[in-house]
C-alpha positions in Angstrom: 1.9 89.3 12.5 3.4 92.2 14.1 1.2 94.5 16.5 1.6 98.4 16.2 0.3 99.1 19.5 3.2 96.9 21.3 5.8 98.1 19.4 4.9 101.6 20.0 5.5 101.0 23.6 9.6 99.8 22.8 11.8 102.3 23.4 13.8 104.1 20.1 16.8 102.2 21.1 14.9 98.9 20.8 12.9 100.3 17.6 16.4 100.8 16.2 16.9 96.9 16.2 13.9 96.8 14.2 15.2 98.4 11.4 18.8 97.5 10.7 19.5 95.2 8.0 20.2 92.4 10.0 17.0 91.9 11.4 14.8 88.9 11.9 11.9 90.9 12.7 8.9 90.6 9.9 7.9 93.2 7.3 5.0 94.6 8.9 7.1 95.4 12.5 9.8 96.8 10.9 7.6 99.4 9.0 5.7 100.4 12.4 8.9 100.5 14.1 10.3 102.7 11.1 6.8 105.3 10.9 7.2 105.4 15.0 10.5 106.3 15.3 10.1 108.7 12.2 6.8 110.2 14.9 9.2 110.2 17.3 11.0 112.8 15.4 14.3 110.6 14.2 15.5 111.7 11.4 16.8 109.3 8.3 19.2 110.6 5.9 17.8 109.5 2.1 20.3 106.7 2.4 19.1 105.1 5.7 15.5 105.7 4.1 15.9 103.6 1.3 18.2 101.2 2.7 15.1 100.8 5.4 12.5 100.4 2.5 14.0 98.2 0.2 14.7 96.3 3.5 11.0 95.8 4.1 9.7 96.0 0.7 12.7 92.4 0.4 11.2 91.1 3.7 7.7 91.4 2.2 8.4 89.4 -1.3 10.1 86.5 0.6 7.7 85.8 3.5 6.8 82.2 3.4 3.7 82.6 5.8 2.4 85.5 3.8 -0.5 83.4 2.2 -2.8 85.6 1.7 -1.5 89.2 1.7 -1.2 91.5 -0.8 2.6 91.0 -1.4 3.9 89.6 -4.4 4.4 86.0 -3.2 0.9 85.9 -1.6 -0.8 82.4 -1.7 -3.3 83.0 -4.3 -1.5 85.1 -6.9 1.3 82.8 -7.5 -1.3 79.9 -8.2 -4.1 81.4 -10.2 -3.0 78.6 -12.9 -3.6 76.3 -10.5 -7.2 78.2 -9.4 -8.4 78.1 -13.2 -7.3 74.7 -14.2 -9.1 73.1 -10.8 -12.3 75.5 -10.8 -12.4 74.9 -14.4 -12.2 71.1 -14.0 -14.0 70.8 -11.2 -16.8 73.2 -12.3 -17.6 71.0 -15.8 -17.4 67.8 -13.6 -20.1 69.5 -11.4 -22.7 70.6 -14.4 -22.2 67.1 -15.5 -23.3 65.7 -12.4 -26.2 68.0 -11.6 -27.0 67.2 -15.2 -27.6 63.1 -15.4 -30.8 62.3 -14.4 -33.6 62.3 -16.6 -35.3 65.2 -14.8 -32.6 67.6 -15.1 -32.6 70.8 -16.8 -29.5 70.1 -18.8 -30.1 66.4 -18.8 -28.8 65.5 -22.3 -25.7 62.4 -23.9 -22.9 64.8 -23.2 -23.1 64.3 -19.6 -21.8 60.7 -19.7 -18.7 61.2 -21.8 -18.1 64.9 -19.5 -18.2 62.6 -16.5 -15.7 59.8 -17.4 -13.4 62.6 -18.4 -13.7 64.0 -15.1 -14.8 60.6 -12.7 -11.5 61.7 -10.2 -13.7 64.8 -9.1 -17.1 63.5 -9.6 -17.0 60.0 -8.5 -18.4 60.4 -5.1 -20.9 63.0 -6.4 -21.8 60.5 -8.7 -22.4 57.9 -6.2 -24.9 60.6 -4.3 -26.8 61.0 -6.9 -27.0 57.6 -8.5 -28.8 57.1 -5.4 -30.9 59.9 -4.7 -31.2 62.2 -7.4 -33.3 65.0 -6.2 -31.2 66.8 -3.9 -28.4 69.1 -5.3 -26.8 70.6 -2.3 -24.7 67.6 -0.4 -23.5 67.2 -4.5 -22.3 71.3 -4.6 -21.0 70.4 -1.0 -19.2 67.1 -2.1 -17.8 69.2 -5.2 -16.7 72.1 -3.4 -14.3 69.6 -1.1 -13.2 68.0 -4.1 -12.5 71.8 -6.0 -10.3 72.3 -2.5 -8.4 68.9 -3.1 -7.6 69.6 -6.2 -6.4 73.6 -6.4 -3.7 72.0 -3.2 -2.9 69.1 -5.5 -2.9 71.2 -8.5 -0.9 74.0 -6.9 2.2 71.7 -5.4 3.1 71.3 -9.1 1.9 74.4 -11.1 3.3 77.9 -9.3 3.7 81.3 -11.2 6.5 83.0 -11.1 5.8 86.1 -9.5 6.5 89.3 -12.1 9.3 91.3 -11.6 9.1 95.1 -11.8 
């Protein structure tokens, strides 16, 4: 992550290595070094301009360690397949748990087949419960670790394609 306050302090002979197309620098520094040397009074002919913005809008869409930006490739938006499908999953395995013993508000048959269709998720919920069945939280805890486990195993295999424009 680039800091605007350090790179203000470059000279525009070093800010210049920021922006040419050859640069290693990350998105975010070459668009401060680009709005401080345009503060700075440097001109850009329409040209350079673009040539600079398509440089950083490129730089941007093909950051690896842009997980969670706003960018197109960001972490989250290129898996929400893999977000529904696990939360999804994961979410009916949990209703099913919270739902087995006899006291339970949704107590009912359907648990039990809901359950073996989902045991990788719920197993060691299952197990909690099975032997104490009046607590809920440590089985939304359990559950929550085991959503996390499988949106990262879900998301190594399923990855949208981010949309052109």
């Amino acid at each position: 992550m680039a800091n605007r306050n350090v790179i203000r302090k470059l000279s525009d002979k070093e800010l210049e290595n920021y922006i040419k197309s050859d640069t290693t620098f990350v998105a975010d520094a070459v668009q401060y070094a680009y709005e401080i040397l345009k503060e700075r009074g440097r001109s850009f002919s329409e040209s350079e301009a673009e040539q600079i913005e398509n440089l950083i809008k490129t730089k941007r869409e093909n950051d690896p360690t842009a997980m969670y930006g706003s960018g197109k490739n960001s972490f989250l938006k290129t898996r929400k397949i893999a977000l529904y499908i696990s939360s999804t999953y994961v979410g009916i395995g949990t209703l099913a748990v919270c739902s087995i013993a006899g006291g339970d508000l949704l107590y009912g048959e359907w648990s039990i087949p809901v359950l073996m269709f989902t045991i990788p998720v719920t197993f060691f919920s299952f197990i909690y419960r099975f032997f104490e069945a009046d607590y809920l939280i440590p089985v939304f805890i359990i559950q929550f670790i085991m959503f996390l486990f499988t949106f990262f195993i879900i998301a190594l295999f399923i990855k949208d394609k981010p949309k052109k424009n």
